[in-house]
MIRODREN-404310 format. One line per 4 residues: number of its first residue (from 1); their letters; for each residue x, y, z of N, C-alpha, C. Coordinates in steps of 0.1 Angstrom, whole numbers. Example, Ala and Ser with C-alpha at 12.3 -4.5 7.8 and 13.67 -1.06 7.14 Angstrom:
1 = AS = 132:-57:78:123:-45:78:132:-33:78  128:-22:71:137:-11:71:129:0:79
This chain:
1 = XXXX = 1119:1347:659:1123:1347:673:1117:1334:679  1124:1327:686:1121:1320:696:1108:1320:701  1097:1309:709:1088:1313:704:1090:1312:723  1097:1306:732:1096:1312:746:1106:1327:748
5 = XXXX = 1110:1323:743:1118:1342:739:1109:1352:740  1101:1352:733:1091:1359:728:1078:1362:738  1076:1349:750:1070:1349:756:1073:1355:767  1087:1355:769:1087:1361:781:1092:1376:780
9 = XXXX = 1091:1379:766:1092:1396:767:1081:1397:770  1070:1391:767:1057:1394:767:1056:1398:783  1058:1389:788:1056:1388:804:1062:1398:810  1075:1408:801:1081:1419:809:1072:1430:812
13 = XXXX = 1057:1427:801:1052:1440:798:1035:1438:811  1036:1449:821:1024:1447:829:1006:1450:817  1010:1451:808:999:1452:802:995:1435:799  1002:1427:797:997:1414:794:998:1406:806
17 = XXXX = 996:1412:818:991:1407:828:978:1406:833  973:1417:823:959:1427:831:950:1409:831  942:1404:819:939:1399:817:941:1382:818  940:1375:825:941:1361:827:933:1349:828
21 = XXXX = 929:1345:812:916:1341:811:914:1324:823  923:1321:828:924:1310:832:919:1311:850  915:1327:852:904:1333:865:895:1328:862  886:1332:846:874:1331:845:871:1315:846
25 = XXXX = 882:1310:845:874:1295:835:873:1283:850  876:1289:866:879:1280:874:867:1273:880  853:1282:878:843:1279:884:838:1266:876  840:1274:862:829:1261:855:841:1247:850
29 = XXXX = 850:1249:851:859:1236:851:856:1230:867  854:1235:876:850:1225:890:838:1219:883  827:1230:881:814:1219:879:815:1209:868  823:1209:860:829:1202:851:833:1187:855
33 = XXXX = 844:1185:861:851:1178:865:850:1174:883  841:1182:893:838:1179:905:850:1172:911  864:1177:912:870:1170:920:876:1171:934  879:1161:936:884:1158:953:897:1164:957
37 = XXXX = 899:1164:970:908:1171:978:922:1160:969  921:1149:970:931:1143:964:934:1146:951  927:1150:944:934:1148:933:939:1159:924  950:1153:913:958:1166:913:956:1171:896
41 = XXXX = 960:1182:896:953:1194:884:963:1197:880  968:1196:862:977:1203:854:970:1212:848  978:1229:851:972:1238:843:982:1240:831  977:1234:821:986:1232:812:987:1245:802
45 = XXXX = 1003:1258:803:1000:1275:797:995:1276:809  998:1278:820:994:1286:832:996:1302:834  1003:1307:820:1003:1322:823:1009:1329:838  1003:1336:836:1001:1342:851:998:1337:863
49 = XXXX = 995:1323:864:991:1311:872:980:1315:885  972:1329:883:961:1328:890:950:1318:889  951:1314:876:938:1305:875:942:1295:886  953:1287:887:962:1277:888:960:1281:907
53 = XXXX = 966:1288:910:962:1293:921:954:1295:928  936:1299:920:922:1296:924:918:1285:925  926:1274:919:920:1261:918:930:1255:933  939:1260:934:950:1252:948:943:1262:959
57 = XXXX = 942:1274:959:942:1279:976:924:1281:977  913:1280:968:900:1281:969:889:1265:967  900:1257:961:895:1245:960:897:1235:965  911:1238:969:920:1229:985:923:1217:972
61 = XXXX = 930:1220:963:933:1206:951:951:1208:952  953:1198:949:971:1200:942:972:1207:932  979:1209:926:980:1217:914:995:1221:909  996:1214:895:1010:1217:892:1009:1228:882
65 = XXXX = 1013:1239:879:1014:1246:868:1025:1246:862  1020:1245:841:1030:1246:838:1033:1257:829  1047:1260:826:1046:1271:813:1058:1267:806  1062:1271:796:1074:1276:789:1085:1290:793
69 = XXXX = 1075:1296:798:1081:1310:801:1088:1310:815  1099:1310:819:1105:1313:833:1097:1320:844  1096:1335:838:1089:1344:846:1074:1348:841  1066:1340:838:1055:1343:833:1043:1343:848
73 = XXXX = 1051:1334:858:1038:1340:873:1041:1355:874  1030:1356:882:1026:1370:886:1032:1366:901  1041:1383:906:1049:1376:919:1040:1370:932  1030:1374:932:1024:1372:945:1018:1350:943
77 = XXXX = 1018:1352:931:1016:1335:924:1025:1329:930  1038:1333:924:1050:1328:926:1055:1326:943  1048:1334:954:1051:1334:964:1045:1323:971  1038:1322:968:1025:1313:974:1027:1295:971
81 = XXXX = 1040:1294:962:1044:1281:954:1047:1269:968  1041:1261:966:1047:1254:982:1043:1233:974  1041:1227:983:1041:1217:982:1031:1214:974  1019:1214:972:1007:1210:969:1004:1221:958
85 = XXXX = 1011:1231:957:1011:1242:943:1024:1249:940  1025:1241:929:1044:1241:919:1044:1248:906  1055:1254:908:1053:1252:893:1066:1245:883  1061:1241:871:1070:1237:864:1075:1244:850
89 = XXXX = 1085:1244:845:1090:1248:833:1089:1239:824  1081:1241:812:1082:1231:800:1076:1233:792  1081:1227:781:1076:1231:767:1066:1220:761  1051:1221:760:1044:1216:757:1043:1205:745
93 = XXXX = 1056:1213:737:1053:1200:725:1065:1191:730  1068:1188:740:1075:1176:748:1066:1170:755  1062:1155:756:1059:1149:762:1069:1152:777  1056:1150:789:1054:1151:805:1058:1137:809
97 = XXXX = 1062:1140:818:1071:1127:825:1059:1119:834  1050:1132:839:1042:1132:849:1025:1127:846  1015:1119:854:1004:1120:850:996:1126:859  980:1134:855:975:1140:864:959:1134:864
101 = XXXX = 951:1140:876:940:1133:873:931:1145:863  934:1154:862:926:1163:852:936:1173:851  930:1178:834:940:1189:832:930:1203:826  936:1212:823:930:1226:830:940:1235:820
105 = XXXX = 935:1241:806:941:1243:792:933:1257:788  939:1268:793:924:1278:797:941:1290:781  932:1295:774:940:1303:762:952:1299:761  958:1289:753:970:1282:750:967:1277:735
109 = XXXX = 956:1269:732:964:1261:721:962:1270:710  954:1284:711:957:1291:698:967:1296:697  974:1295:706:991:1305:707:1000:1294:698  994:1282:698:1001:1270:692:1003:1267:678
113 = XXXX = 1018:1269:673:1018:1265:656:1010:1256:649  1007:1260:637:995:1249:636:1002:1239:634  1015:1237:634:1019:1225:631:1030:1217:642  1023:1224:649:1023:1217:664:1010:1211:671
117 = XXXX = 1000:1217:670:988:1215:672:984:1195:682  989:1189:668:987:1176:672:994:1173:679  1009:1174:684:1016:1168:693:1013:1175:705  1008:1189:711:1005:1191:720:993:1190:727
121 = XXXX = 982:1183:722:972:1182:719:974:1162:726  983:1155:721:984:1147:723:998:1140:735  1001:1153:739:1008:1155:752:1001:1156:765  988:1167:763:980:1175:772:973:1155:778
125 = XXXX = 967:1151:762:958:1138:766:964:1130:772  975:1124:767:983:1112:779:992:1115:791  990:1127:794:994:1132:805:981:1136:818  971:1139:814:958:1140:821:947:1134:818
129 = XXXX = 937:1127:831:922:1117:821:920:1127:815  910:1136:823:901:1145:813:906:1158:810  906:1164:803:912:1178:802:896:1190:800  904:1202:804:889:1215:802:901:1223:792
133 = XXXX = 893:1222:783:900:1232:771:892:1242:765  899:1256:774:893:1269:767:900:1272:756  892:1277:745:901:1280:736:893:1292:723  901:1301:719:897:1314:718:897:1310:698
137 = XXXX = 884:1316:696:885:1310:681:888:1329:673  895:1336:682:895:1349:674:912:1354:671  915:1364:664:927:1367:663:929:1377:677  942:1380:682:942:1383:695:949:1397:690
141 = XXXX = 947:1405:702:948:1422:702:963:1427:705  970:1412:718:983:1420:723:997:1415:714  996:1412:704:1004:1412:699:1017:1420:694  1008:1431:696:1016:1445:691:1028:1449:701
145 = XXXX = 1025:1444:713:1036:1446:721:1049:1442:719  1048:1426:710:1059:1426:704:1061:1426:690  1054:1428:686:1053:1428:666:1051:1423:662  1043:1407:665:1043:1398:656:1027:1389:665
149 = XXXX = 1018:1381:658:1008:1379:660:1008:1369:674  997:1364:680:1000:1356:691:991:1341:689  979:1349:685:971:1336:683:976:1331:665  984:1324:665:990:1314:650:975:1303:646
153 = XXXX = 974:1296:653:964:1289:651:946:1294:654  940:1303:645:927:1308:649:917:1299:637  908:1293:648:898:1281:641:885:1284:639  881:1278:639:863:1277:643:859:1264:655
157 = XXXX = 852:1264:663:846:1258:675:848:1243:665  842:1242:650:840:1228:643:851:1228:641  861:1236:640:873:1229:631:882:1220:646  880:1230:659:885:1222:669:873:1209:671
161 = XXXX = 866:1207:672:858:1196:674:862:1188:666  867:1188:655:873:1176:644:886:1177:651  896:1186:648:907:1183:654:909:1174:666  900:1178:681:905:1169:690:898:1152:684
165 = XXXX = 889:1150:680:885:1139:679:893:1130:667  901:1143:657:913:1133:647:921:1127:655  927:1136:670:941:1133:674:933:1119:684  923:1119:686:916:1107:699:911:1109:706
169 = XXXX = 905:1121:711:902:1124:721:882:1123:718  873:1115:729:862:1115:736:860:1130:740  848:1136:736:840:1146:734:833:1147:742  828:1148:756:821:1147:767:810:1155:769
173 = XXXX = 815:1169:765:809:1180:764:814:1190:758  806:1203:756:817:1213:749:800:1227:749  805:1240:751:800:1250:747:810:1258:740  797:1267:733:804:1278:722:799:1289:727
177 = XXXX = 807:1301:724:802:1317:725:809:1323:712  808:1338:718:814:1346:705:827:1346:709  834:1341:700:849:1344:700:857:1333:711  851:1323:713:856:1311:724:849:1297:723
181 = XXXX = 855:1290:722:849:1274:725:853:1266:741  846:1259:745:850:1247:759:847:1236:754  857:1228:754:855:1211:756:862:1206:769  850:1199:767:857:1185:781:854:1171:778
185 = XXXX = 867:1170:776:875:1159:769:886:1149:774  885:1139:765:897:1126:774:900:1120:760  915:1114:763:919:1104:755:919:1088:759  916:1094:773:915:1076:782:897:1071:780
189 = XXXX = 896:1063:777:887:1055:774:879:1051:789  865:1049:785:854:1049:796:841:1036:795  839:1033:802:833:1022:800:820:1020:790  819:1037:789:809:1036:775:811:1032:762
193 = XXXX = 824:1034:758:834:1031:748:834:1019:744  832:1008:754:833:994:752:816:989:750  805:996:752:801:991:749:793:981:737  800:991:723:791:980:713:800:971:710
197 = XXXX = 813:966:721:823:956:714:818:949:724  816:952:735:813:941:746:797:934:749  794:940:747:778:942:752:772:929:746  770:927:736:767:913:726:775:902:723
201 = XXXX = 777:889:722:785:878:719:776:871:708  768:873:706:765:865:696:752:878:685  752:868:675:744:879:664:730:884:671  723:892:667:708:894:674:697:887:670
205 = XXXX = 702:885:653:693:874:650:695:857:653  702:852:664:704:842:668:695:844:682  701:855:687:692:858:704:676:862:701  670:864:687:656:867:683:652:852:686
209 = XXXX = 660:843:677:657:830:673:655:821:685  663:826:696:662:817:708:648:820:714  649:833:714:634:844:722:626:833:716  624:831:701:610:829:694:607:816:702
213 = XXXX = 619:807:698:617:792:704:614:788:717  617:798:731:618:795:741:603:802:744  601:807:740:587:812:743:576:796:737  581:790:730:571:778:728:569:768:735
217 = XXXX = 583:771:738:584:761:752:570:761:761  562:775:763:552:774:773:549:774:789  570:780:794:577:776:806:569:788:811  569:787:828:564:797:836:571:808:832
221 = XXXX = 570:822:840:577:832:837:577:842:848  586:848:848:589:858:865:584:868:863  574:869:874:562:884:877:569:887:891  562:897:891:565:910:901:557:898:916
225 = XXXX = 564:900:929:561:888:938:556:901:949  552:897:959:553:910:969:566:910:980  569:918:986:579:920:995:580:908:1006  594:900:1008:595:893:1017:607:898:1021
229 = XXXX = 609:893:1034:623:897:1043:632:891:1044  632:876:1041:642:867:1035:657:873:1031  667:871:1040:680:872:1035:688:863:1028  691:869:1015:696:861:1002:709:865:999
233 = XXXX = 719:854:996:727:857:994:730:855:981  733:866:973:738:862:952:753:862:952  754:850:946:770:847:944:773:850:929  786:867:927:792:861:914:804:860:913
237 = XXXX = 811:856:907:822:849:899:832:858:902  836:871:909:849:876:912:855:869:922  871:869:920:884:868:926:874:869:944  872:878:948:867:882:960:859:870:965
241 = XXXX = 852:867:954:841:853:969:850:847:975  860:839:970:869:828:975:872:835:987  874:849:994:873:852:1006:868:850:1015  850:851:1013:838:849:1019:841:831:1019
245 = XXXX = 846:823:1017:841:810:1012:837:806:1028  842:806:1033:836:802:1050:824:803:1053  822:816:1054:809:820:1056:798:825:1049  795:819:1037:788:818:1027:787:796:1028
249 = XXXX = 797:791:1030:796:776:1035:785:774:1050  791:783:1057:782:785:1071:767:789:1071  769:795:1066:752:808:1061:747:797:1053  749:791:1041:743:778:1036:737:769:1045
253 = XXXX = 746:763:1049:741:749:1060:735:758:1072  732:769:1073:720:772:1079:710:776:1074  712:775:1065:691:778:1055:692:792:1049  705:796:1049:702:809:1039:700:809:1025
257 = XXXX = 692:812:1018:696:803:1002:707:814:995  711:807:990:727:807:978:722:807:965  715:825:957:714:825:944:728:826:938  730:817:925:737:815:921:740:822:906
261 = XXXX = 746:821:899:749:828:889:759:821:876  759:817:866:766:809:858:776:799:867  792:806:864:802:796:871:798:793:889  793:804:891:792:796:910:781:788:910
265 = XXXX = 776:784:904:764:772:904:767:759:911  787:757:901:794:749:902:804:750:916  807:764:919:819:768:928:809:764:942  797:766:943:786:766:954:788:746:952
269 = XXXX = 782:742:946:783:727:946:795:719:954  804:725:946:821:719:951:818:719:968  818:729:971:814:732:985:803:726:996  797:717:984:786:711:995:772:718:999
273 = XXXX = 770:725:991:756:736:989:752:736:981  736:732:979:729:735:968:725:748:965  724:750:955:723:767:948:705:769:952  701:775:962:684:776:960:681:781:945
277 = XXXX = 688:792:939:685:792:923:694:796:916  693:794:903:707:796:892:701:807:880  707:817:880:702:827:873:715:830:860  704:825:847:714:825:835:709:838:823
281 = XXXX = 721:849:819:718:850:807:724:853:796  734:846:795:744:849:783:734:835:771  737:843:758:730:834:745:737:824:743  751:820:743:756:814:739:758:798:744
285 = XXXX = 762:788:733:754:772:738:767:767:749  774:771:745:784:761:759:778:765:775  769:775:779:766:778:785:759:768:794  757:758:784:752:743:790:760:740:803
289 = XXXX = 771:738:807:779:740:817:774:741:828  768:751:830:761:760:842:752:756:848  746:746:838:735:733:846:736:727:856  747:717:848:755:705:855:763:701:862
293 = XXXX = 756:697:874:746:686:872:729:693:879  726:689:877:710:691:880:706:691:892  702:702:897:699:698:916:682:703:918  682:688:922:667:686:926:656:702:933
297 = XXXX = 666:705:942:660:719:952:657:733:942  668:734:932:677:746:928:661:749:914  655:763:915:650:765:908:661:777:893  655:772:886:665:777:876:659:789:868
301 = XXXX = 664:803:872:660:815:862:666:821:857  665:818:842:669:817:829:661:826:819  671:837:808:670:844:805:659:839:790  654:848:782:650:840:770:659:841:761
305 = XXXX = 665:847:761:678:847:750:686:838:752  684:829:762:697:817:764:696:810:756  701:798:753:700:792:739:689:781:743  683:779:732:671:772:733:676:751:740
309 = XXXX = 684:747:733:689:737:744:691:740:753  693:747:762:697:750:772:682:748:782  679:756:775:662:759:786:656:745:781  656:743:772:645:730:768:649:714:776
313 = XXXX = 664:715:780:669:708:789:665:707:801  662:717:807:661:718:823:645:712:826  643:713:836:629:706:845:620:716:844  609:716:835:600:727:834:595:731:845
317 = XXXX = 590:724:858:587:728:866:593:732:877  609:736:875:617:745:882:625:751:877  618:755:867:624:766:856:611:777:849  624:792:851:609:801:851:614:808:841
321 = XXXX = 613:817:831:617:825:819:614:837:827  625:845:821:623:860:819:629:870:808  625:881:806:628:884:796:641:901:801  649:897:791:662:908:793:656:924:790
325 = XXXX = 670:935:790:672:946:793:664:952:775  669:943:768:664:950:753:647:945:753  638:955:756:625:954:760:622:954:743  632:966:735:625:965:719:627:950:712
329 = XXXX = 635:941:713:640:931:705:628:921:711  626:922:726:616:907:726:600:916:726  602:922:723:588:933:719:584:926:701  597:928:695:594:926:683:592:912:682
333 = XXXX = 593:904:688:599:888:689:580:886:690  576:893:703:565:889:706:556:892:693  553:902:687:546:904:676:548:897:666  560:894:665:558:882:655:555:871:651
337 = XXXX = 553:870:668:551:851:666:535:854:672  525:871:669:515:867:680:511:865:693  524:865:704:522:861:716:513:876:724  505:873:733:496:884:733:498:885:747
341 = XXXX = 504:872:757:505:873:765:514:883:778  510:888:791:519:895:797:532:893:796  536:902:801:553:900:804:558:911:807  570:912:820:578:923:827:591:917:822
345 = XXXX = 595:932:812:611:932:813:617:935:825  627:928:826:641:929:839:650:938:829  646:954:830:660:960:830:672:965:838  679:953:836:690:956:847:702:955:839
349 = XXXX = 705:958:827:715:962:821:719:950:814  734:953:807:739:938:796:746:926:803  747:928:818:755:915:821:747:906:830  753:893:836:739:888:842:738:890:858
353 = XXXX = 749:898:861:750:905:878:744:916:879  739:924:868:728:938:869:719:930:865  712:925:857:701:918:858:697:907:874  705:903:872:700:894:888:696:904:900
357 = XXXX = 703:916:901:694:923:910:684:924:910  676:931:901:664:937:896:655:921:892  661:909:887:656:901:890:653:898:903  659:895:913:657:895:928:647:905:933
361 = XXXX = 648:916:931:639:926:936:625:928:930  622:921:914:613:916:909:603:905:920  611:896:923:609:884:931:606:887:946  608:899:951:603:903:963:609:903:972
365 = XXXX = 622:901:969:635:900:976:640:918:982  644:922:997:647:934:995:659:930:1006  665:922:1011:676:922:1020:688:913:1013  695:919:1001:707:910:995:722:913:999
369 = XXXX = 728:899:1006:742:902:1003:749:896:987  755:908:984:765:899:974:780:897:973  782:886:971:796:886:970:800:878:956  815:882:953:822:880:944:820:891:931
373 = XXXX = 812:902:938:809:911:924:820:922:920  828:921:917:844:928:920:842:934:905  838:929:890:837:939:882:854:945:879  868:936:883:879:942:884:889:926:881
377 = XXXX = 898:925:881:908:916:880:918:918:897  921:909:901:931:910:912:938:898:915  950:900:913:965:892:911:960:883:898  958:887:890:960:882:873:947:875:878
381 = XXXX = 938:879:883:926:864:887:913:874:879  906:868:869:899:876:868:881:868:873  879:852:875:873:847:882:877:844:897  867:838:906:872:832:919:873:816:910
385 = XXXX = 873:814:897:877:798:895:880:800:878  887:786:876:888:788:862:875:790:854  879:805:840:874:803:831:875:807:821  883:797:811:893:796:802:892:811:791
389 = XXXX = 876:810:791:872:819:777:873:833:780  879:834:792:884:850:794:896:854:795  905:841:795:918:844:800:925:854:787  920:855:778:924:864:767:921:877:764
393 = XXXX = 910:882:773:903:892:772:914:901:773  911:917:766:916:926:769:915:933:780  928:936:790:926:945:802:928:957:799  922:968:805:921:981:806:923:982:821
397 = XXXX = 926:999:820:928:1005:834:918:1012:835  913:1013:848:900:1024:848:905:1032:864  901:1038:865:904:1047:876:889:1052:881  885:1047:897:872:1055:905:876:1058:916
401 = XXXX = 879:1070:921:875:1073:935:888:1072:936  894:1078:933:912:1080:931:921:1067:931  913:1052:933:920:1037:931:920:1036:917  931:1025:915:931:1018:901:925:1006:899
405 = XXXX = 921:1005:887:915:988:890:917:985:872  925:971:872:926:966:861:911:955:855  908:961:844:895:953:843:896:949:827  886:938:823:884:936:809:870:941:807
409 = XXXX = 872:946:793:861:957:788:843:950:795  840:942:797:825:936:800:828:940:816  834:939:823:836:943:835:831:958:837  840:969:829:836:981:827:819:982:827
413 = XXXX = 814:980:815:803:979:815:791:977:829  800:964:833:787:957:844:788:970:852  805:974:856:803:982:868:791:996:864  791:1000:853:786:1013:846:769:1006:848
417 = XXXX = 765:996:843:749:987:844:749:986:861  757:982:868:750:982:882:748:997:891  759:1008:884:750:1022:888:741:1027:883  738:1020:872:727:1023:866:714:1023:877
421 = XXXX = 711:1008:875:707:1000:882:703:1006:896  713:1010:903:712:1014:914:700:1029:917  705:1035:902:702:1048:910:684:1046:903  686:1045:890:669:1045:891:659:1030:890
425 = XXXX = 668:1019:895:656:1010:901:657:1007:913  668:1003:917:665:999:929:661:1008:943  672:1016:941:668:1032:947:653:1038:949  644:1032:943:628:1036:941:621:1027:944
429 = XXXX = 629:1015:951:618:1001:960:625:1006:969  611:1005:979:611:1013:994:613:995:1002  624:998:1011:633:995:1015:641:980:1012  646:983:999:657:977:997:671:978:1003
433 = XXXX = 674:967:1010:689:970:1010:699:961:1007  712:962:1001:723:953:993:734:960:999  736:948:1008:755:950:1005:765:945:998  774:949:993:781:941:983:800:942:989
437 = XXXX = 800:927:994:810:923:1000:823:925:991  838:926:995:850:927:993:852:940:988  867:943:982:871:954:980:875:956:965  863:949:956:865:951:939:861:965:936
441 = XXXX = 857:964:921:853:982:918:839:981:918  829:973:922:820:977:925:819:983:939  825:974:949:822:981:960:829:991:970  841:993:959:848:1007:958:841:1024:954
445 = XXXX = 830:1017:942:823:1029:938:814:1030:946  803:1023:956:792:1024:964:798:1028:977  806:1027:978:817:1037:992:821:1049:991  823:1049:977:828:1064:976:818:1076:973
449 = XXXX = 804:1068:964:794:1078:964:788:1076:980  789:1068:990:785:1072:1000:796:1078:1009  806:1080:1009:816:1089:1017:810:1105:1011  808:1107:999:805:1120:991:791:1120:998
453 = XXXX = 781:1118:995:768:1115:1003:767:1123:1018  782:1117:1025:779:1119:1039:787:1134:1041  797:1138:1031:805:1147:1035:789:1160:1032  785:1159:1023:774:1166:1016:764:1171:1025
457 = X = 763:1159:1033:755:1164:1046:757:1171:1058
């Protein structure tokens, strides 16, 4: 028989109504997924579509439900159908026209042939980011109503855990009980994902080799300073500064200093402003760049992993070392070469716009504006100036706070390193404050955990 045939005799019978596991599962899919009034929920097998219905009239969410079965709501479901809670007709192993921001898979995929498994499995993922998938690892009881079994596909909790991660799917979380499994899971990609492609550009044993040599050098090095009230402005390299350009030109030529950061060292110069300091930490030697030309005023703080030309170049006496986020790697650097002397790691993550914070705040800095930190690409621009060695990067889509933002994978990252950043350093120096100018994904996500912040209260 048909296998929606089959389903909707099922639905003729009030005994397979009694039970609708997609009630139970609404609580702990909110704390799951914590989502907003905006955003919208596929209950993908909606059954009976009360679950689907506790998530639209008790959670105030959108909510599409879908099934195969015509008449599988329960009437009082079906009454209640209006704009913001639909339902749809469709058969799961067809790709959805539609995308959602989460999806909501409560006793379905064991009803599923096993040899269907992966195409609906890979329907549910490119159709929703994350999905909550309940799923019953036992053979089922109502079958007899129609003669023939219901659960086709009965697993083990491991055999699903391999399965979603064969078809692609990121593993988030997941509990087990007797006779049921939950995952919460995605097939869209997250900025954690990028990190062991992005995070490093060059070998470790090259950035060991720089540590060893620059530490011979004998250059000063950045300690913890006390609190001053000094308003600083840190310039980085997003599309967005070129907005500020005015008044970051104005604020200059009135004595605000302009920390700078690799390419705006240069974009600050063009402009007729000396950088009060230039804060470098990528390993790699073209990085020379970022120097030149040399300004008398401009104190230069530079990572030890930068390349040893680089530092041995500059004016020792306005150039200070510090040491990066991997406290193990110049830990082991130091024992090797004997060095016995202090030193404060700057953990502020893998790029050099989370580091420069916590560098700054190291330095006694607690009033920073920043601009150009966008962490995002906008109108194909992924600098506010040329630079060449990115125009190839791979873009991704990321989605925060119901915006989209097109980024390349080190972007991801930074944005994920400056919440880091945020919540357990800087957050814990008594009174710090940063604002971070324009409308990139960094200061799209610091708006939106403070819109959440303020509704909370």
């Amino acid at each position: 028989m048909d296998a929606r045939v089959t389903y909707e005799a099922l639905w003729a019978h009030d005994a397979y109504r009694i039970i609708a596991p997609g009630e139970h599962h609404v609580q702990r899919f909110i704390d799951f997924a914590r989502p907003r009034t905006h955003h919208v929920v596929c209950d993908f097998g909606c059954g009976t579509g009360r679950g689907a219905y506790a998530l639209a009239a008790l959670h105030n969410l959108s909510v599409c439900a879908v099934d195969f079965a015509s008449n599988c709501l329960d009437d009082g479901v079906r009454e209640s159908l209006g704009e913001r809670f639909r339902f749809l007709q469709h058969d799961l192993t067809t790709a959805l026209d539609e995308r959602f921001d989460f999806g909501y898979c409560t006793d379905v995929l064991e009803h599923i042939d096993p040899a269907d498994v992966d195409t609906v499995l890979k329907n549910i993922g490119t159709s929703a980011k994350k999905v909550y998938f309940a799923i019953s690892t036992v053979p089922d009881v109502m079958g007899a109503l129609v003669g023939e079994p219901l659960h086709l596909t009965v697993e083990s909790p491991w055999w699903w855990h391999d399965k979603l991660t064969e078809v692609g799917y990121r593993i988030d979380r997941s509990e087990y009980g007797e006779g049921w499994v939950v995952f919460w899971a995605s097939m869209y990609r997250s900025a954690e994902d990028f990190v062991d492609q992005s995070s490093i550009n060059v070998e470790l044993e090259q950035i060991k080799d720089n540590i060893r040599k620059n530490l011979s050098l004998g250059l000063q090095e950045v300690v913890p300073h006390a609190k001053q009230d000094t308003v600083v402005y840190l310039l980085a390299g997003g599309p967005s500064l070129n907005d500020f350009e005015q008044q970051i030109i104005e604020s200059g030529r009135a004595g605000v200093p302009c920390i700078t950061m690799n390419g705006t060292y240069n974009w600050l110069l063009e402009r007729g402003i000396k950088p009060a300091a230039q804060i470098m930490v990528d390993a790699r030697k073209f990085n020379s760049r970022f120097i030149e030309p040399r300004v008398d005023t401009c104190k230069y703080l530079i990572s030890s992993q930068c390349d040893h030309d680089v530092l041995k170049s500059l004016p020792s006496d306005r150039t200070w070392l510090w040491h990066p986020h991997n406290e193990s790697l110049v830990r082991e650097v130091f024992d090797e070469t004997g060095c016995t002397k202090e030193w404060y790691p700057v953990s502020g993550g893998s790029t050099v716009a989370s580091s420069a914070l916590v560098l700054l705040a190291m330095l006694g800095f607690r009033r920073v504006e920043v601009f150009g930190m966008d962490s995002c690409i906008r109108a194909d621009k992924h600098h506010a100036y040329s630079q060449v060695e990115n125009d190839s990067d791979h873009v991704v889509e990321f989605t925060a706070g119901g915006r989209k933002f097109l980024c390349h994978p080190w972007m991801a990252i930074q944005a994920r390193d400056i919440q880091y950043v945020i919540r357990n350093v800087l957050s814990k120096i008594d009174d710090f404050e940063m604002i971070v100018h324009g409308d990139g994904l960094i200061s799209h996500i610091l708006q939106t955990a403070a819109d959440e912040a303020a509704r909370s209260n």
